[in-house]
N, C-alpha and C positions, 0 to 999 in steps of 0.2 A: 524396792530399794532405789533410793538416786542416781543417776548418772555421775554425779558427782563423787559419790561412796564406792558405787561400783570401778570408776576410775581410779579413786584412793588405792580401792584394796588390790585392781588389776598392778598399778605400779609397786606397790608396799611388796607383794608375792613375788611379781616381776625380779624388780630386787633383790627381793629372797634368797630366790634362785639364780639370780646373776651370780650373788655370792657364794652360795654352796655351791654352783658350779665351776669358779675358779676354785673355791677351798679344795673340791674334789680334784679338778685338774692340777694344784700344787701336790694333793697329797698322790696322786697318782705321777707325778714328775718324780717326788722324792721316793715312791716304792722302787720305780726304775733308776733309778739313782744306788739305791741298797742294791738293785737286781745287777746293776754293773759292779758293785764294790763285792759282790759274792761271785762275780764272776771274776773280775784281775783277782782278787783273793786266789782262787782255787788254781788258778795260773800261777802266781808264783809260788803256790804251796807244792805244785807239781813239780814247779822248777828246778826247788830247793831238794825235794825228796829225789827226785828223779838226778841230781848232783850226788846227792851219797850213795843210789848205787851205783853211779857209772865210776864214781872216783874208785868205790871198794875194790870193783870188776878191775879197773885197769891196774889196780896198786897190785890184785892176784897177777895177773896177766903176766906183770912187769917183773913179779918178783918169779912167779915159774918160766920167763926167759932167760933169767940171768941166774937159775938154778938148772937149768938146761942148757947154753951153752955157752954160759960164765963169762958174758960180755959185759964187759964195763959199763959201757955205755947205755946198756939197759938198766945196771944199778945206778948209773948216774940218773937217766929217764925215773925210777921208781924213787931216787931220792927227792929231786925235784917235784915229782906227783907227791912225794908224802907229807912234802914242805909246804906246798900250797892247800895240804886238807887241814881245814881250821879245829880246833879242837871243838870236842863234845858239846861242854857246854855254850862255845861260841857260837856253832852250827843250829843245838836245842833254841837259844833264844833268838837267830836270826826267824826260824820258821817258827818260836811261839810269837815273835813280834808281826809275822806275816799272818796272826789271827788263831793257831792252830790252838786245839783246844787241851785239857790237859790229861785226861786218856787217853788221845792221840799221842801228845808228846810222851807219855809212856809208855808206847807202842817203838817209838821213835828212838827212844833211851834205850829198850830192848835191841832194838838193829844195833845202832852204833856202840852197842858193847859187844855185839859178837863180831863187828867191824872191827872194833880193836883187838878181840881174840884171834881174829885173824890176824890182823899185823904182827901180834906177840910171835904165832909161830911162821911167817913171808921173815920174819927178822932174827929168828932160829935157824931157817933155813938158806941165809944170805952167809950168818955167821959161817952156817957148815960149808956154804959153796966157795965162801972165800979160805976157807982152808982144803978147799980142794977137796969135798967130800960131796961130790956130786950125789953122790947115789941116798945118803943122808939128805941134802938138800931137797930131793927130787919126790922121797918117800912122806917128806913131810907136807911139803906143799900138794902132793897128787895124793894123798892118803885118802880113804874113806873118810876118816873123821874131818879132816880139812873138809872136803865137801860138801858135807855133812852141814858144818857150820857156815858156810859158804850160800847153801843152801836156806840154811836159817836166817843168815842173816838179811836174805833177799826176801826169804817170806813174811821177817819180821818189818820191811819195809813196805811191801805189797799192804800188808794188812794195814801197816801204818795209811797208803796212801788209799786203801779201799773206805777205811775207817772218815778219811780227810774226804772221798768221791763224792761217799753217803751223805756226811754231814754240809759239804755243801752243795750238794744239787739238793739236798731240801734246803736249806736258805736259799738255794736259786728259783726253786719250786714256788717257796711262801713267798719270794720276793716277787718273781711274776704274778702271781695269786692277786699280789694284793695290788701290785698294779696294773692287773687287771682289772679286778675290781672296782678301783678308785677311779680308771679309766672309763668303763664301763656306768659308774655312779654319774660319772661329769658329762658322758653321751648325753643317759638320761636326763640329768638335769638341763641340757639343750634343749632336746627336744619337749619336756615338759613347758620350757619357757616358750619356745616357738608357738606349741600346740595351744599355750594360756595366751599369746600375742594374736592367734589367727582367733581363737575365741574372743576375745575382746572385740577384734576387728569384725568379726563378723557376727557374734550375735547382740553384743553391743551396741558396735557400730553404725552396721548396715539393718538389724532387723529394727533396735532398738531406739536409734536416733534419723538411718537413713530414711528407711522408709516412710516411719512417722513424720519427718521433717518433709517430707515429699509430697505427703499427702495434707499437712497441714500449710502447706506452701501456694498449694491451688486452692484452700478453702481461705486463705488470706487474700489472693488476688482477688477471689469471687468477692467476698464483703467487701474488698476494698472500690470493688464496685458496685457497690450496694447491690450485692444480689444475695439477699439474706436468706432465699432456699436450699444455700450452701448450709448445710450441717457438718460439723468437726464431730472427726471418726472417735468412735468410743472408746478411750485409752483411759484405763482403768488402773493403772501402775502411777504407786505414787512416787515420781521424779518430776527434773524438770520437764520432759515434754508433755506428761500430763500435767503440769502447770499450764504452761501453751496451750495443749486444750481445754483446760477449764478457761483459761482465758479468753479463747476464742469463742467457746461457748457463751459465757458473760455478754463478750464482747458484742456477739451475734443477739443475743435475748437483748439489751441494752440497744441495740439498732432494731427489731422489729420494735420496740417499743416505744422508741423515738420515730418511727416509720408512722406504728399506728398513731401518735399523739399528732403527726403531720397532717396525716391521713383527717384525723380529728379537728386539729387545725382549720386544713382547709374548707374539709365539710362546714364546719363550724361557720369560717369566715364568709363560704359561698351564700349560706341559710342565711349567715344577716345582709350579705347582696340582696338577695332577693328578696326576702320579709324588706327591706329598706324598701327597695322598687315596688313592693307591693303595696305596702305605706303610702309613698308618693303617688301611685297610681288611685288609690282610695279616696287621696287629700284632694285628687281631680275630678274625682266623680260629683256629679249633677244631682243623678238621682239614685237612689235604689236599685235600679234596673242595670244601671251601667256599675254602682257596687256588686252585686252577685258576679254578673259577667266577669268583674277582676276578680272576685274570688274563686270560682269555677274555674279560672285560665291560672293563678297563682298559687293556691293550694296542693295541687296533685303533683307539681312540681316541687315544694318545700318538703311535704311526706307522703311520699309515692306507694311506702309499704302502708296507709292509712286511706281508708274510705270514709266520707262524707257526708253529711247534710249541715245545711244554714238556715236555720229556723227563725223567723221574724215575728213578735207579737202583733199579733192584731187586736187593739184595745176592744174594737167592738165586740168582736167573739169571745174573747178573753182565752184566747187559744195560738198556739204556737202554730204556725204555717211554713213547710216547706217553701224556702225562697231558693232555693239550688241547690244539685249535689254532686258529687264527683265520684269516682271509680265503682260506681256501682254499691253503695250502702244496701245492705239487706237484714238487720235485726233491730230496726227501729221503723216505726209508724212516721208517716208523711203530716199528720195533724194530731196534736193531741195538748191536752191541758198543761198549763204551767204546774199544776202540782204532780204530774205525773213524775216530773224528773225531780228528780233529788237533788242535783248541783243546784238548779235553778229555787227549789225549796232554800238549801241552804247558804245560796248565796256563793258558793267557794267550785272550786274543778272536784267534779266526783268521779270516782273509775270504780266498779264494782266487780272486777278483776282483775290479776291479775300479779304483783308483788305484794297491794293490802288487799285483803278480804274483806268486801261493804257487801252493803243491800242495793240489788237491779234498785233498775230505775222502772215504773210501770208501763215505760213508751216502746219497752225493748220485747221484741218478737221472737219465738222460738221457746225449746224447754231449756239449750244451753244457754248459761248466762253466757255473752262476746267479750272479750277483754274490749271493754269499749269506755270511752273518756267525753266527759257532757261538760263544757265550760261556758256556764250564764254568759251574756251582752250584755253590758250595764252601761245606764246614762248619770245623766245627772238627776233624771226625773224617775230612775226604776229601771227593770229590765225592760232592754231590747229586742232578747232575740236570745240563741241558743245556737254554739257551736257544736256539733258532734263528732266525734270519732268512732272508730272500729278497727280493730286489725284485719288487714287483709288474710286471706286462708295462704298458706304458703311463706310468711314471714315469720324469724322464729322475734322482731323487737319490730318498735314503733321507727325506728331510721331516724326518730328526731323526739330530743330530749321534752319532759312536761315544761320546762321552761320556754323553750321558745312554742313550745303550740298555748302556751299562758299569754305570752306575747303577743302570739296573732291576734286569741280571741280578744286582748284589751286593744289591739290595732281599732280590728275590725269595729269594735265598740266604740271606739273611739269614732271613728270614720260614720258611723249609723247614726250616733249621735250630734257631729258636725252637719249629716244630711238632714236629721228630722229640727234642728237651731234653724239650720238653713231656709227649711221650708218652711219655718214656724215666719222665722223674717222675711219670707218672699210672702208668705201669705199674707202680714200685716202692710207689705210693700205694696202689693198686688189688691189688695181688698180695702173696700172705705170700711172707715172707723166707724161710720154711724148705723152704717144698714147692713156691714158687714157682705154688703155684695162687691164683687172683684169689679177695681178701676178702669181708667181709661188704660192704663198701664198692662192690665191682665189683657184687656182686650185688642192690645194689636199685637198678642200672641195669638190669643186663639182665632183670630179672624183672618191672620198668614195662615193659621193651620187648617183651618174653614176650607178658605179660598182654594189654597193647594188642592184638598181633600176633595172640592167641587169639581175645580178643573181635572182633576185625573179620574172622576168617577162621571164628569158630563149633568151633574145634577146640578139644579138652581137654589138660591142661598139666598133668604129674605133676610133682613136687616128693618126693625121695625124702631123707629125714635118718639120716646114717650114723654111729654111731660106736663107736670102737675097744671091748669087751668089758673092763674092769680094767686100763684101761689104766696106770694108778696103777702095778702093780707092776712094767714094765718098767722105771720110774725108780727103784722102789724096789731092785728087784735086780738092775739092774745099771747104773743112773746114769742121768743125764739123755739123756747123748748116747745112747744107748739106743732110749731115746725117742723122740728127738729121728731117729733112721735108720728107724726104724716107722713113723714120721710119716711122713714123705719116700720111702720104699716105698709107704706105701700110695695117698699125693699120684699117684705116677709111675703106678701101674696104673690109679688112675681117669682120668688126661689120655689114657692110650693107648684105656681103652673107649670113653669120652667125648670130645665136643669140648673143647677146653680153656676157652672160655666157657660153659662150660655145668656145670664143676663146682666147687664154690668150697669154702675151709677155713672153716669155718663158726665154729671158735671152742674153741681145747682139743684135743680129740681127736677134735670133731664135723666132719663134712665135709657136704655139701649138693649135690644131684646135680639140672640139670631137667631132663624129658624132651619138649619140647613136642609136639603134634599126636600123641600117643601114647595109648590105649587104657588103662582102669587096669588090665586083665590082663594088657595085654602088657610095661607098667612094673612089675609084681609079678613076673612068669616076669624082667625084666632087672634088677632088683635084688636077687631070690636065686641069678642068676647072680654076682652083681658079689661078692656074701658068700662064696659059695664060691671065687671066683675069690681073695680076699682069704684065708682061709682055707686055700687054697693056698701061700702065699706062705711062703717062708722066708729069715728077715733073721737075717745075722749079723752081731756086732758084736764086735770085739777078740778073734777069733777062736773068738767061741762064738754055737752058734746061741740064739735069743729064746726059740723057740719057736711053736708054730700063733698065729694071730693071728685074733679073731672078733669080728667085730660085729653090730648090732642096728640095724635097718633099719626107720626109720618111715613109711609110704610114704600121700601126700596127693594126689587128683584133683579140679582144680576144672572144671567147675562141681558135679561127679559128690559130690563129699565134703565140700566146703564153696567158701563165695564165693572171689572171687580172690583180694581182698586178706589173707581168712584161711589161705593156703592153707598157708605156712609152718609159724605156731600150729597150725595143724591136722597138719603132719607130724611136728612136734614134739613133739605129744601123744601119735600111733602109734606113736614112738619111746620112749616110754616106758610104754607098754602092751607095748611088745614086750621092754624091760627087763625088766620086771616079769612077765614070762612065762615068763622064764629065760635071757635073751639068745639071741645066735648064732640070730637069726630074723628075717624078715620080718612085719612088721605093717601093713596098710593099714586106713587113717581107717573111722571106721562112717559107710555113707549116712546123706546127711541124714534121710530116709525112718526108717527103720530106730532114727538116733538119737531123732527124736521121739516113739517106739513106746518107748522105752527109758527116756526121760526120763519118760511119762506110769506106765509101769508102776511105777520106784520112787518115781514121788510116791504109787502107791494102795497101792504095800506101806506105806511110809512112812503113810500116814494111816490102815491098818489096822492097823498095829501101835503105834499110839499109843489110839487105842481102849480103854475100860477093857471 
């Protein structure tokens, strides 16, 4: 029931009995009110009764005085008493008008007739005494029978007033009774109103609203400081303060759930912080190697309940390769076929557990299938690569929705595709068009990297400059493209001697060949192989052969022939010492040694031969 009803019905009762207990206390006023009018009543009925016998008594008295010693003055005394006794019926209706009932009053009617039989013979016996017949007078008034009646008439008075005792001490009886009663009703009704006032007060009040309000008082502060592990106490009664708590309840379910969606929020907006930075970090990656690195440092961070691998295709094998992996992956193979996986088969993110039921993929290891997630790397030219997930053992969800790990994987795609465009354009940057061996361009990378890699390992790095013998007249006698397949013959035998970074088109018809960690005898015996090998070669063109093909070979050892950075200049000098030789020959740099021996000598021809 409501507090609201409960308080209705506590005042409506309340009321109730406010007014039955005045009704009672009036009707108990008015019983005492009867109780006093049955008591003056019987008071003046006593009064009145208690008048005729005292008048009867003294009117005897008066008249056996003055029948005894015939004083006047006693008849004058008994006339004057008998002058003031009101007659019968004047006496009957003063004491029926004082209440008296009508049995009574004919009890009453009994006295005062033999009250007046008495006077008949007190007025016989005055007659006799004023004739002097004392002893007549004396006989009549002291007879037996006088007495007699005398006697009667007192009894008849008695009875009259014993009759008047009875009947009103019970109307004194019933009157107290009943205001008692009525008094006793209007107690009760007090205390029943007190006893329904302290019940109100207190199991209304104090159990019903105090307490409840006490304790939903501190689960209001607590939420009000967002401490939502306040729970509102179980108040199962439907009034207002279980309103209150259903409210607060609401109120409390409506704030964790605005908590969790924060919660959600923020994870939400942190994941695209750092998926953004890991982006921008990708968009700065060089190569591949420094991609992995950010993936291996960004991913265990984005989904830390998720283990890892990064699968890159290697066209040549036609086979997916572990390029990195993070938190310890255990039910997938490090290498295996693009048809293995099923994402990668179908193009789309496959999970073959977990909320849908699919088919493993055939890379995955163990007899339990893993709640595990395969999202292809796609370019613009085909799959890249393969992202992989797993759940870690001890998480009961992935920490991060298929959307944003859809996200990564098209990042990451994105970014593997920017590096392999990249390297597509640095290789046509980097490499001639015609023989497809790497330019001058390529080569003052790898020849910092050469140099570095000598100097910190103490080895020697030969530098060998090749080129073609008159090369001029292959264009001239028999056109460019001529030329143009000499060139590209001779590109194709140096990439199969050599590594293909290691020998570059130098410029024209010059090529450029390095040998690192090589001896400079043993780089002179492998450069007048490479001549003769070249010198071998027979290119035809539009059906006619060119003819022998021969070059002149300048061959440079640093630190043996000159510094690092000169080592080029320095082959490109032997290169034309070996020109100037007669071609179709090897030529290596003079020792430093050797050359300052060389240098000092034609200064002292030179200053001998100026000499007059």
């Amino acid at each position: 029931m409501r507090l609201v009803a409960i308080t209705n019905w506590a005042y409506g009762v309340t009321v109730a009995l406010t007014l039955a207990s005045g009704t009672t206390m009036l009707l108990a006023s008015s019983a005492q009110q009867r109780e006093r009018a049955a008591v003056d009543q019987r008071y003046a009925l006593d009064r009145a009764t208690a008048t005729i016998e005292d008048d009867a008594l003294a009117l005897s008295e008066l008249a056996r005085q003055f029948a005894i010693n015939g004083d006047v003055a006693d008849l004058l005394a008994y006339r004057r008493a008998q002058a003031d006794l009101a007659p019968v019926e004047t006496r009957t209706r003063h004491i029926r008008d004082a209440g008296a009932a009508s049995d009574e009053l004919r009890s009453l009617h009994d006295a005062l007739g033999w009250v007046d039989a008495l006077q008949a013979q007190q007025a016989q016996a005055i007659v006799a005494r004023r004739r002097n017949d004392r002893n007549t007078a004396v006989r009549i008034l002291f007879a037996p029978e006088y007495e007699r009646e005398l006697d009667r008439s007192r009894a008849a008075v008695e009875r009259f007033q014993y009759r008047l005792d009875q009947r009103t001490g019970d109307d004194l009886r019933a009157a107290e009774r009943t205001a008692r009663i009525w008094r006793s009703a209007s107690e009760a009704m007090l205390a029943i109103t007190g006893l329904l006032f302290l019940f109100v007060l207190y199991f209304v009040f104090r159990r019903r609203v105090l307490h409840p309000v006490v304790k939903l008082s501190d689960v209001i502060g607590r939420l009000a400081a967002q401490d939502y592990d306040a729970e509102p106490p179980l108040y199962e009664r439907i009034d207002e303060i279980g309103d209150m708590a259903q409210a607060l309840r609401v109120f409390r379910e409506n704030g964790i759930e605005r908590q969790r969606l924060e919660h959600e929020r923020d994870a939400d907006r942190a994941a695209r912080d750092l998926l953004s930075r890991m982006t921008q970090r990708m968009q700065g990656c060089d190569t591949v190697v420094e991609l992995q690195a950010v993936v291996g440092r960004f991913v265990p961070e984005l989904a830390p309940q998720l283990a890892g691998r990064l699968y890159l295709l290697d066209p040549v094998r036609n086979a997916l390769l572990e390029a990195c992996s993070w938190l310890d992956p255990v039910h997938s193979s490090n290498e295996f076929s693009p048809l293995s996986c099923w994402g990668v088969r179908r193009g789309a993110p496959h999970r073959p557990a977990g909320a849908v039921f699919d088919v493993p993929c055939d890379h995955l290891v163990g007899e339990v299938v893993p709640n595990s997630l395969c999202l292809p790397l796609t370019g613009q030219h085909g799959l890249l690569g393969l992202l992989y997930f797993e759940r870690r053992a001890g998480f009961a969800d992935d920490g991060l929705s298929d959307v944003y790990l859809q996200m990564l994987a098209e990042n990451i795609g994105l970014a593997l595709d920017n590096l392999r465009l990249r390297e597509a354009l640095r290789s046509l940057a980097m490499a001639d068009a015609l023989t497809t061996l790497p330019n001058r361009r390529q080569l003052d990378e790898v020849l910092a990297r050469e140099v570095s890699k000598a100097e910190r390992t103490g080895t020697s790095l030969c530098c060998a400059m090749i080129d073609i013998d008159h090369f001029k007249r292959f264009n001239d006698e028999h056109g460019h493209d001529a030329g143009d397949a000499v060139l590209r013959a001779v590109g194709t035998l140096l990439k199969d001697i050599v590594r293909d970074d290691l020998v570059f088109r130098f410029g024209g018809e010059e090529f450029l060949m390095l040998l690192p960690d090589t001896r400079p005898d043993i780089a002179a015996v492998r450069a007048d192989e490479i001549r003769e090998r070249i010198g071998a070669l027979r290119v035809r063109y539009d059906g006619k052969d060119l003819g022998r093909i021969t070059t002149s070979i300048g061959l440079a050892c640093a630190p043996l022939h000159t510094d690092w950075a000169s080592i080029v200049q320095t082959a490109d000098a032997a290169l034309l010492r070996a020109k100037q030789a007669g071609r179709d020959r090897v030529l290596s740099a003079i020792a430093r040694k050797n050359r300052a021996d060389l240098i000092s000598a034609m200064q002292t021809r030179i200053a001998t031969s100026s000499t007059p």
